[in-house]
C-alpha positions in Angstrom: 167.0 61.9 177.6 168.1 64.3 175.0 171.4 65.3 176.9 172.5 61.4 177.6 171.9 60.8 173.8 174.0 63.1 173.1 176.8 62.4 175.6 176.3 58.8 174.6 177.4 59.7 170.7 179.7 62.1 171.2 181.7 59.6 173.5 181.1 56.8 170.6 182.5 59.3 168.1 185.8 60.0 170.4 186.4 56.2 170.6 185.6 56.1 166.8 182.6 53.6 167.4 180.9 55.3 164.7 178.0 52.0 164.2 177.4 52.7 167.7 176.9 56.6 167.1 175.1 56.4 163.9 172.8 53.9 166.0 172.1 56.6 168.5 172.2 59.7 166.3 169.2 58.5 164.6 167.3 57.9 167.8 168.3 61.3 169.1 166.8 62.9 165.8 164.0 60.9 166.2 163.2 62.7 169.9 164.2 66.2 168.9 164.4 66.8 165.1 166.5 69.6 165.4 168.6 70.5 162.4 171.8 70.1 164.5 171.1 66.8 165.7 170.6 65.6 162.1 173.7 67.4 160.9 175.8 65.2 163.7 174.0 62.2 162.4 175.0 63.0 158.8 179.0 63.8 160.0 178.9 60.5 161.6 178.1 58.7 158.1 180.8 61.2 156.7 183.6 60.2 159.1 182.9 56.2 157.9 183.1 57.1 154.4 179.7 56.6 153.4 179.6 60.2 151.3 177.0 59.2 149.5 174.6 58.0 152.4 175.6 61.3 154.4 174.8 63.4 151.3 171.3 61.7 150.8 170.3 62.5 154.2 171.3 66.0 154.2 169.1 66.3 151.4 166.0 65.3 153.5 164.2 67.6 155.0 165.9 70.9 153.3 169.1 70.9 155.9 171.2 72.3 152.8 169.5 75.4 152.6 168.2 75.8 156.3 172.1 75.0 157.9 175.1 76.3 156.5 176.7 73.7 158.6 175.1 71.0 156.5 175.3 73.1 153.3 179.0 72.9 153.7 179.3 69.1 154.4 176.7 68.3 152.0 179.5 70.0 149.5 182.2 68.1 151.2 180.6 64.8 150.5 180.4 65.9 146.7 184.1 66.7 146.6 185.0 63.2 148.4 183.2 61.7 145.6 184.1 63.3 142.8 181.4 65.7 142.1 183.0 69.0 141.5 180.5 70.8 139.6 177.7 69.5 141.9 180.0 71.0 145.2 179.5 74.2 143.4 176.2 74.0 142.7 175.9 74.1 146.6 178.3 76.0 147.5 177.8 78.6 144.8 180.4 80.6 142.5 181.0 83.5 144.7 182.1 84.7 147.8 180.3 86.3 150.6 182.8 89.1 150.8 180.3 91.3 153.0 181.7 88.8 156.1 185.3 90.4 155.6 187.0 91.9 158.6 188.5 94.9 158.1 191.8 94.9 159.9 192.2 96.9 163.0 188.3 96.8 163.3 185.8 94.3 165.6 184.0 92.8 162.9 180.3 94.1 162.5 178.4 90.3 161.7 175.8 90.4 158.9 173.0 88.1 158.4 173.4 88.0 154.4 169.6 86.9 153.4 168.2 84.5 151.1 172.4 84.1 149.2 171.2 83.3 146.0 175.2 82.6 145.0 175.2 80.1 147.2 172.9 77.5 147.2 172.5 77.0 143.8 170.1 77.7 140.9 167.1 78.1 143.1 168.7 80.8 145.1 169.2 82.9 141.5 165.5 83.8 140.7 165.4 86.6 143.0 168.8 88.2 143.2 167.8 91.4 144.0 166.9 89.9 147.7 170.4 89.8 148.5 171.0 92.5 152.1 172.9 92.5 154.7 171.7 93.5 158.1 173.4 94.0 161.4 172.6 91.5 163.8 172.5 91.7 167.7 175.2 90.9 169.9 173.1 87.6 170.9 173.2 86.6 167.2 177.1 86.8 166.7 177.7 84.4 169.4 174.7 82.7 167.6 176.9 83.0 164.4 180.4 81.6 165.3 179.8 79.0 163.9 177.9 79.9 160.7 180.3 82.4 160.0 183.2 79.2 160.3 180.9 77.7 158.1 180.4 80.2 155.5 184.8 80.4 155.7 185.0 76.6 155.0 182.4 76.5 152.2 185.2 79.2 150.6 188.1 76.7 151.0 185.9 74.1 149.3 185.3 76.3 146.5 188.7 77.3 146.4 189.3 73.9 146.3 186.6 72.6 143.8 188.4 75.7 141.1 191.7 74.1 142.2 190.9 70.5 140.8 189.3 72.1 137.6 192.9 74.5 137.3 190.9 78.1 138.1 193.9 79.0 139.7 193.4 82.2 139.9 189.4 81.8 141.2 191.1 79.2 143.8 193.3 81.9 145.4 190.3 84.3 146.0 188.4 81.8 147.4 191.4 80.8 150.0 191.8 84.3 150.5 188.5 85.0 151.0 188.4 82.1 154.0 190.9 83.8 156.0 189.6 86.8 155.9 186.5 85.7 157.2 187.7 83.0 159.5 191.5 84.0 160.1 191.4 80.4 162.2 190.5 78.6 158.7 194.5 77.3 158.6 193.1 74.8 155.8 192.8 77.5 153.3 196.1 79.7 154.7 197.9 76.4 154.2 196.6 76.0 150.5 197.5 79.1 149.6 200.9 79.0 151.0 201.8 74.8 149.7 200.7 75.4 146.5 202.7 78.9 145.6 199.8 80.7 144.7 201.2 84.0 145.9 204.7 85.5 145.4 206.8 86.4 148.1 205.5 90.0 148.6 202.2 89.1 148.2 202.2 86.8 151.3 203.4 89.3 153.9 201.4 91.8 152.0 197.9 89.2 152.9 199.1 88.3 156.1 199.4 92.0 157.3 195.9 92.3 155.8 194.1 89.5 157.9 192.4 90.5 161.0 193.5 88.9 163.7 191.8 90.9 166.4 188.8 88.6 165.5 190.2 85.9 167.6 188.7 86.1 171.0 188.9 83.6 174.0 185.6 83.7 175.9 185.9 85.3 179.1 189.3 86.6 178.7 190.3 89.8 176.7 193.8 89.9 177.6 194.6 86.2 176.5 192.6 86.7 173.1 195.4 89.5 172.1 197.8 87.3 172.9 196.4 84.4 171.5 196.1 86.7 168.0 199.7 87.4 168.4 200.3 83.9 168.7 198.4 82.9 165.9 199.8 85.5 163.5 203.3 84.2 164.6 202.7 80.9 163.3 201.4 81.7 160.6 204.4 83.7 159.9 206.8 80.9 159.7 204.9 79.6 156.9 205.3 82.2 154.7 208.2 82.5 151.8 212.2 82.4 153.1 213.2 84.8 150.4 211.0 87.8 151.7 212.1 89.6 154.7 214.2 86.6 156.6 214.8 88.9 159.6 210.9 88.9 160.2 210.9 85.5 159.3 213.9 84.9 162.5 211.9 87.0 165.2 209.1 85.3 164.7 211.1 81.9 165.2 212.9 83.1 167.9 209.5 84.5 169.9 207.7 81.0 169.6 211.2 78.9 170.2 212.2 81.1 173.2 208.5 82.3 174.4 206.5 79.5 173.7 208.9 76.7 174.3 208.4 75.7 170.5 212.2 75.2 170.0 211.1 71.0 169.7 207.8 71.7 167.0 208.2 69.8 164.0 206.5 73.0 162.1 208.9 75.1 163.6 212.3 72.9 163.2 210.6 72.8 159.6 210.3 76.4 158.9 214.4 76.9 160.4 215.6 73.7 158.1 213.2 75.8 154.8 215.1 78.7 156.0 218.8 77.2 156.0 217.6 75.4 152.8 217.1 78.3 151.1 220.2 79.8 152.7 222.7 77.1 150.8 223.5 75.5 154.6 222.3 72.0 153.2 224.0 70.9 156.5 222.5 72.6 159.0 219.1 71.9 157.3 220.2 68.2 157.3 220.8 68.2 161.0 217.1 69.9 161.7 214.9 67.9 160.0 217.1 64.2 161.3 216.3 65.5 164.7 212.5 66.0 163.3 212.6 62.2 161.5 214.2 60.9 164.5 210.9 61.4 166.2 208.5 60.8 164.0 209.9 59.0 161.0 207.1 59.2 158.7 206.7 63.2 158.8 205.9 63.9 155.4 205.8 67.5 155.5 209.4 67.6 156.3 210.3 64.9 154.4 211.0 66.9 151.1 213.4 69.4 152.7 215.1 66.6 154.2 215.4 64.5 150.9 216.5 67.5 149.4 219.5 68.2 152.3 221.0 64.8 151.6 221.0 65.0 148.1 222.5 68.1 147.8 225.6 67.0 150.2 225.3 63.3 148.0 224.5 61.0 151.1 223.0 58.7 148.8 223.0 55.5 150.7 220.8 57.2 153.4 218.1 58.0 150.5 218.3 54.6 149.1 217.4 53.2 152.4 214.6 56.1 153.1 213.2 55.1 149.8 212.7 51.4 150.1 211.6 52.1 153.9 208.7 54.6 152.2 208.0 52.1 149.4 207.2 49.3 152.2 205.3 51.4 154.2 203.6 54.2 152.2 202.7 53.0 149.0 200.0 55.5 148.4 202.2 58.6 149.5 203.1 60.6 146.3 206.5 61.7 148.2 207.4 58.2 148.1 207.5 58.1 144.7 209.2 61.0 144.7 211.6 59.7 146.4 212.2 56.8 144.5 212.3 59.0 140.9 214.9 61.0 142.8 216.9 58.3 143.3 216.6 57.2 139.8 217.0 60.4 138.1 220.4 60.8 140.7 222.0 57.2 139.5 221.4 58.7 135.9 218.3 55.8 135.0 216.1 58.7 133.8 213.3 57.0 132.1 213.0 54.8 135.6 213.1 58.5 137.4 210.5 59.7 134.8 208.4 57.1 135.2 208.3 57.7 139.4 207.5 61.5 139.1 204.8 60.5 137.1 203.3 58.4 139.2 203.6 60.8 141.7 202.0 63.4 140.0 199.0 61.1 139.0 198.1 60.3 142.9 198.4 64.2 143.8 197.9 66.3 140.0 199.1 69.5 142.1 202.0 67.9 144.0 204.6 70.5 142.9 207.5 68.8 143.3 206.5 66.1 141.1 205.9 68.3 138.1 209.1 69.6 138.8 211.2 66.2 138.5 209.1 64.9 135.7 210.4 68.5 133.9 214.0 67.4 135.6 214.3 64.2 133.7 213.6 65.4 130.5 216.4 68.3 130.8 218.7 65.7 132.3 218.9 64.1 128.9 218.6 67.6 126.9 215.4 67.0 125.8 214.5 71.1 125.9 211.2 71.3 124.1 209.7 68.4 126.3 211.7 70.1 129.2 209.9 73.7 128.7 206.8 72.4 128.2 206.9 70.1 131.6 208.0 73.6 133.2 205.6 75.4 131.5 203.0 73.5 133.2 204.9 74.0 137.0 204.5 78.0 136.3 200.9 77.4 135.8 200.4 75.3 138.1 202.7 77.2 140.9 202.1 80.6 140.1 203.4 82.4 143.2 207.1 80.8 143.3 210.1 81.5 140.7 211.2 78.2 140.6 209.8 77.0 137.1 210.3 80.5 135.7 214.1 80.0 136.9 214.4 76.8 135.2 212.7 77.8 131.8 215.3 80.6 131.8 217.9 77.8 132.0 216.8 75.6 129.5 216.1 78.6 126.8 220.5 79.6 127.6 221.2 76.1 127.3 219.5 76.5 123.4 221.4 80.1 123.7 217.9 82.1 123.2 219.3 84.7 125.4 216.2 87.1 124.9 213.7 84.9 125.7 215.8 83.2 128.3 216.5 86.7 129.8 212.3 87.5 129.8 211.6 84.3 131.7 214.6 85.4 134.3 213.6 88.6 134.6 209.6 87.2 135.1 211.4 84.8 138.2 213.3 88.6 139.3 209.9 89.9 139.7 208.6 87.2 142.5 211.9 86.9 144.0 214.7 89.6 143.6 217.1 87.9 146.4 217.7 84.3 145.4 221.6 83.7 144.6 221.3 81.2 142.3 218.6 83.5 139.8 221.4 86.8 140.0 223.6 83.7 139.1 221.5 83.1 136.2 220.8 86.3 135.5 224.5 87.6 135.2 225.1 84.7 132.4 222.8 85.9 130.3 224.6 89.7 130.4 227.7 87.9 130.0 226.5 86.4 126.8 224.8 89.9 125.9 228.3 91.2 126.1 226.8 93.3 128.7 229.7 92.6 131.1 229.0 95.6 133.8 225.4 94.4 134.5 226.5 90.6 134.8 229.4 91.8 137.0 226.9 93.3 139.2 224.8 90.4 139.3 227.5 87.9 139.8 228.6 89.7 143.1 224.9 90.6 143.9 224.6 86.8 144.6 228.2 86.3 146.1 227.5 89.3 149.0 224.0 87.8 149.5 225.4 84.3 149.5 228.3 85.2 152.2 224.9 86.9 154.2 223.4 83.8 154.5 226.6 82.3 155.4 225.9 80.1 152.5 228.0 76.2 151.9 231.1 77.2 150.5 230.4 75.2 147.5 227.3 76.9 147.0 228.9 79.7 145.4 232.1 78.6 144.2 230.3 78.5 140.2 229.2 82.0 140.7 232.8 83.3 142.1 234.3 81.6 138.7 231.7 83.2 136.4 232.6 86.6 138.3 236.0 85.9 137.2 235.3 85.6 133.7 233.3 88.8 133.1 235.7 90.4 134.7 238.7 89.0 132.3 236.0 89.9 129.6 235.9 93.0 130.7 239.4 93.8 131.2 239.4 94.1 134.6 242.3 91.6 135.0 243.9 92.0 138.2 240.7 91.7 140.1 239.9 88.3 137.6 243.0 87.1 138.6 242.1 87.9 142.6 238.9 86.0 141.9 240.2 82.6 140.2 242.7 82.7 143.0 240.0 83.0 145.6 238.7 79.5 144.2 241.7 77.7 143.7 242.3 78.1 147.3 239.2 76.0 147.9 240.6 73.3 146.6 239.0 73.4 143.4 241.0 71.1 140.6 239.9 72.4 137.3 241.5 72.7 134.1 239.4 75.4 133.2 240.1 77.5 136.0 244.0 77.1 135.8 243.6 77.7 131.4 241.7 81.1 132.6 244.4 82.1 135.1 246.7 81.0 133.0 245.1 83.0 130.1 244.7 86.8 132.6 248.1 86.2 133.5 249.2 85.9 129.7 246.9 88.8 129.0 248.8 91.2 132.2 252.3 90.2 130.8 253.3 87.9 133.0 254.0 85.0 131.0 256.6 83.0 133.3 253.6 82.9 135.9 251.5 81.8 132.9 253.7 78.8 132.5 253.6 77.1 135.4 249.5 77.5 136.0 249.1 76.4 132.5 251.2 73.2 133.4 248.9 72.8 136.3 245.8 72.7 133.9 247.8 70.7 132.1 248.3 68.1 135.3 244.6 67.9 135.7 243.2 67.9 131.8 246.7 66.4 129.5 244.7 66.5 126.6 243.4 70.0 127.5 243.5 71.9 123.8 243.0 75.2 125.3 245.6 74.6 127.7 248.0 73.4 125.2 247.7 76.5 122.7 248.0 78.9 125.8 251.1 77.2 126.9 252.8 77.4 123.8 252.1 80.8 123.2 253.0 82.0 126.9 256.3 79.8 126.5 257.0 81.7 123.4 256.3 85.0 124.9 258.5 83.9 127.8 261.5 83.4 125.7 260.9 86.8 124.0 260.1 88.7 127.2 257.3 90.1 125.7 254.4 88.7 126.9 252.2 91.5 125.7 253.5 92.1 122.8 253.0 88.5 121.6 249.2 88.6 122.4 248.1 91.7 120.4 246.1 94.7 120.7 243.0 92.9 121.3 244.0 90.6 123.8 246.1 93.5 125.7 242.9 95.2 125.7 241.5 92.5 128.1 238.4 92.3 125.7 239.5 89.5 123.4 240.9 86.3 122.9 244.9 84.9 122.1 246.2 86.0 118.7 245.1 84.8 115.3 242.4 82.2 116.9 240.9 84.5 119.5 236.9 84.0 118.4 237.4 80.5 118.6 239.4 80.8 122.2 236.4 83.3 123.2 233.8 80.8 121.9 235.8 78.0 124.0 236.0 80.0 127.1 232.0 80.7 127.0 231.6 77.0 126.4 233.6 76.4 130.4 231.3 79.4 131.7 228.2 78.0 130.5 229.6 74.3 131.7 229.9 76.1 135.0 226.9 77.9 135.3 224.6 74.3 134.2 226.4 73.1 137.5 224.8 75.9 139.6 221.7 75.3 137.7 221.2 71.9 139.0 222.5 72.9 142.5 219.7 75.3 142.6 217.2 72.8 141.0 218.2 70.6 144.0 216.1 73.3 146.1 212.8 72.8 147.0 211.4 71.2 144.4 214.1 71.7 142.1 216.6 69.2 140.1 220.5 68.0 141.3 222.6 66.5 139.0 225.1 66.0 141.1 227.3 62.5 140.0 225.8 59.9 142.5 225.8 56.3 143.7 222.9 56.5 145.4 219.0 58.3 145.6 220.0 61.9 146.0 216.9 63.8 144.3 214.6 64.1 147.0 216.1 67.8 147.1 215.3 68.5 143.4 211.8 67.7 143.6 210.9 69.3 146.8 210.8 73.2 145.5 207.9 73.7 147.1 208.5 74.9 149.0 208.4 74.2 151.3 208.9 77.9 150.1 206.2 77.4 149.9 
C-alpha cells in the first residue's frame, strides 16, 4: 500500500495536482509515519504557497531537529515569508565547515552531533557536545542527501545575511555551500550575480572546489568526466576580465565536445565575453540568435539591452520595452529597460523614477543601483551621484564597476587624489579593463605626470587592439594619447596619433585645433594653416581655432614658425605665446570632454551608463554591469 501511495503522489506532484498529492501525503503519513513521508507532505504545501501551513506542520512532531531535510525547508518557508531572523534561528549563524572537501581528496563524511549552531537556542546549552565522527561507508550513501541538505541550509543563510546587507557573512556562507556540495549551483550562482568576489578571487575558489566529489553510481570513469564537465560550466560563469584564454577553452570544449555551441548559457557567456571586449556587434548578433528562441530570456536580456544601446538601435529597445512592460510587469529588468530608455532620450527624472522601481522589486539588482547613480550624473548632480555609487560598491563588492565610476565623478569635480584612490581601488579587482587604464591615464595627465598616463593610454589601446575591440571603442583613448604626448613634447609621434584618428573619419574641431597646434609647435606653420581652416570648417566660431590660426598665419608670413611661439611652446611643454595657461587650461577642458565620452561608453557595459545622443531606449547596456561580469 505504502509503495502505490507513494507512486500515486509523486505522479500528482509531476502533473502539479498538488490538492490531489496533499490529499494522499497525509494518508501515506498516516500508514507509515516516517519522517520522510511527512517531509514530502510538508514540500507539497510549500510548492502551493501555503509557507505558513508547511512550516506549522514541520513543527509537529520535532521534524526540524530530527531531519535536516525538514530543517532546511522549515527555514525556506521563513524566508518566503519574510522571517529572516527566524530562518536563522533554524538554520543557525554558522557553518558546518568540518563537511568541507579538501580538494584532490575523497571526502571523509562526518556525522557532526547534536549542532548546537544550527538549530537554534536549544542546541547552545551544551556546546561542548559538538564531535565529529567518521561514519561507515553505508552511512555516506545514507548521507547524500543530508550532506545536500546541510549545503542548502548554507545558501539560505548566505541568503538570509544577504537581505539584511552582511555581505561579507553572505559570501562565506555561499562559499561554504560549494564546498560542501560543489553541485549547490544556487549558491555558485549568487556568488558569481551579485560580484561578491573580484576577478582573481573567483578562479582562485573555483580551483579550490572539489570536484572529485561528484560521483555517478556505478560508473567511475563517467563521474571524472562528469566533474570535468561540471567544472567547465562553471567556468564560463566566472569574470571576462581574468584569464580570457581559460575562459575560450572552456567554451570551445563544451561548444565543440558537448555540442553546447546552441546553449543559451553558453551563447551568453561568448556575447559577456565580446561585451567586455568592445565588439558590441558581435555580442548583438549572439544574444538575437538567443532571443530569437526564447524571447523572454531574462538572463541574457541585459547584455543584449546593453549591445543595442551602445551601437544606438534605439527603435529596437523601444519596442523591447513596451513588449516587456505588456508582458512582465513584475520583472525588475523591465523597468530597467524602460529607465534606460528614458535616461537615453535625456527625460532623466522619468529614467530615475524606472531604476527605482526596479531596485525596489529586487534591492540587490545591480544594474538598477547603477542607473539610478546614472541619472543623477547625467544631470551633474555629483554628490547624489557618489553617494548612489557608493551604495553599488557596497552592495557589489567583487566588480570595479562602481569604483570606476566614483573615480569619474570625483575628475569631473577635478579631485584628482581622491579620484585617483577610487581608480586605483577599481586597478586592484581588475588591472586589464581598457576603459579604467583610460581613466587612469587622465588622472596622470592632470597630475602632470605625462610618462605614467602615456603608459596607461597605450596600455588600453594594445589591449583594446587584443580584443579586436569596435574601432570606436578606442578612438577617445587614441586622442587622449595624443595629448600627453604633445604635453610632453613628444610631437612627432602626437602628430602620428591625431592623424591615426582623423583617418577614421572623425570631424572634430578639437582634433584639427590640436594638430593644428603640434604642427605650429614643430614649425611647420603652412601645414598649420590649412588643418586649422579645417577646425575652422567644422567649429566657425571655434576660439581656440581662431587664435591658432592667426598666430600660425603670422608665423607663416615670417617663416618662423618657432620663433613666433616661444621657448615654452618650442619646448613642447606649454601653450601659444602670451595666453598659453589659458590655451593649456582650454586644451584640458577638450581632453576631459573626451574622456567623459569614454566614461559613458564604458558605463554602457554591464551595468554601466551610455550617454550616447539617442532617439530611442538605448540604456539597457548601462544598467546591465553586472555582469553579467558577473
Amino acid at each position: 500500500m505504502e509503495t502505490y501511495l507513494r507512486e500515486w503522489r509523486q505522479d500528482a506532484v509531476n502533473k502539479h495536482q498538488y490538492d490531489t498529492a496533499i490529499f494522499v501525503a497525509d494518508k501515506l503519513l498516516a500508514l507509515t509515519g516516517d519522517d520522510q513521508d511527512a517531509f514530502w507532505l510538508a514540500q507539497a504545501h510549500f510548492s502551493t504557497g501555503n509557507y505558513s501551513r508547511a512550516q506549522a506542520f514541520l513543527q509537529r512532531g520535532n521534524l526540524v531537529d530530527r531531519n535536516s531535510q525538514c530543517r532546511y525547508l522549515a527555514a525556506h518557508c521563513s524566508i518566503k515569508t519574510g522571517k529572516i531572523e527566524e530562518a536563522l534561528v533554524i538554520l543557525g549563524d554558522k557553518n558546518p565547515v568540518h563537511l568541507i572537501s579538501a580538494q584532490g581528496s575523497n571526502r571523509q563524511k562526518l556525522r557532526h552531533v547534536d549542532v548546537h549552531t544550527r538549530a537554534g537556542a536549544r542546541h547552545n546549552r551544551n556546546p561542548s557536545r559538538t564531535e565529529r565522527q567518521p561514519t561507515s561507508e553505508e552511512r555516506d550513501r545514507q548521507g547524500v542527501e543530508s550532506l545536500k541538505s546541510e549545503a542548502g541550509m548554507c545558501y539560505l543563510r548566505g541568503l538570509c545575511y544577504a537581505k539584511q546587507n552582511a555581505f561579507d557573512r553572505a559570501k562565506e556562507c555561499y562559499k561554504t555551500a560549494c564546498q560542501i556540495d560543489v553541485q549547490c549551483f544556487e549558491a555558485f550562482d549568487a556568488l558569481m550575480t551579485n560580484s561578491l568576489m573580484s576577478p582573481v578571487e573567483e578562479w582562485k575558489f573555483l580551483e579550490s572546489l572539489n570536484f572529485d566529489d561528484i560521483c555517478v553510481s556505478g560508473n567511475p570513469s563517467l563521474s571524472q568526466e562528469a566533474a570535468q564537465f561540471t567544472k567547465t560550466l562553471y567556468t564560463t560563469r566566472l569574470s571576462k576580465y581574468s584569464r580570457p584564454d581559460e575562459f575560450e577553452d572552456a567554451v570551445e570544449q563544451l561548444t565543440t565536445h558537448y555540442r553546447l555551441a546552441d546553449n543559451p548559457d553558453i551563447i551568453l557567456a561568448k556575447a559577456d565575453l565580446m561585451f567586455t571586449h568592445c565588439r558590441f556587434s558581435k555580442a548583438l548578433e549572439l544574444t538575437s540568435s538567443v532571443l530569437s528562441i526564447d524571447k523572454y530570456n531574462f538572463a541574457i536580456l541585459p547584455v543584449h539591452l546593453a549591445s543595442l544601446h551602445e551601437l544606438g538601435q534605439t527603435n529596437a529597445l523601444f519596442l523591447l520595452s513596451h513588449d516587456l512592460t505588456d508582458t512582465h510587469p513584475s520583472e525588475p529588468c523591465t523597468w530597467l529597460a524602460v529607465g534606460i530608455y528614458y535616461l537615453a532620450i535625456n527625460r532623466i527624472a522619468e529614467a530615475r523614477r524606472y531604476f527605482s522601481k526596479a531596485s525596489v522589486m529586487d534591492p540587490h539588482f545591480g544594474p538598477a543601483w547603477i542607473g539610478f547613480a546614472h541619472t543623477f550624473a547625467a544631470e551633474g548632480e555629483h554628490d547624489q551621484a557618489i553617494s548612489a555609487y557608493s551604495t553599488a560598491a557596497r552592495l557589489f563588492q567583487g566588480t570595479h564597476l562602481p569604483q570606476l565610476f566614483l573615480g569619474m565623478q570625483n575628475l569631473l569635480l577635478h579631485n584628482y587624489s581622491l579620484a585617483h584612490e577610487y581608480l586605483t581601488t577599481a586597478y586592484d579587482l581588475c588591472a586589464s579593463d581598457p576603459l579604467l587604464l583610460n581613466e587612469m591615464g587622465v588622472v596622470y595627465y592632470h597630475e602632470d605626470h605625462m610618462n605614467d598616463a602615456i603608459s596607461m593610454f597605450r596600455r588600453a589601446l594594445q589591449l583594446s587592439e587584443e580584443n579586436n575591440a569596435d574601432a570606436s571603442a578606442w578612438l577617445s583613448t587614441r586622442i587622449n594619447l595624443g595629448h600627453a604626448l604633445r604635453r610632453s613634447g613628444h610631437l612627432d609621434e602626437a602628430l602620428h596619433t591625431f592623424e591615426l584618428v582623423l583617418q577614421h573619419g572623425v570631424k572634430d574641431a578639437g582634433i584639427f585645433t590640436a594638430k593644428g597646434l603640434v604642427l605650429l609647435e614643430l614649425g611647420r606653420a603652412a601645414e598649420s594653416v590649412i588643418v586649422l581652416h579645417d577646425a575652422l570648417a567644422v567649429a566657425p566660431q571655434d576660439p581656440m581655432a581662431t587664435d591658432l590660426l592667426n598666430r600660425a598665419l603670422e608665423a607663416n608670413e615670417e617663416g618662423d614658425g618657432v620663433g613666433m611661439l616661444g621657448e615654452d611652446v618650442a619646448s613642447g611643454m606649454k601653450g601659444v605665446g602670451s595666453h598659453s595657461e589659458e590655451e593649456m587650461e582650454e586644451l584640458d577642458r577638450r581632453i576631459g570632454g573626451l574622456r567623459e565620452i569614454q566614461q559613458n561608453r564604458v558605463a554602457g557595459r554591464g551595468k554601466r551608463r551610455g550617454r550616447r545622443e539617442a532617439q530611442d531606449m538605448s540604456l539597457m547596456g548601462e544598467s546591465m554591469v553586472v555582469d553579467s561580469d558577473g
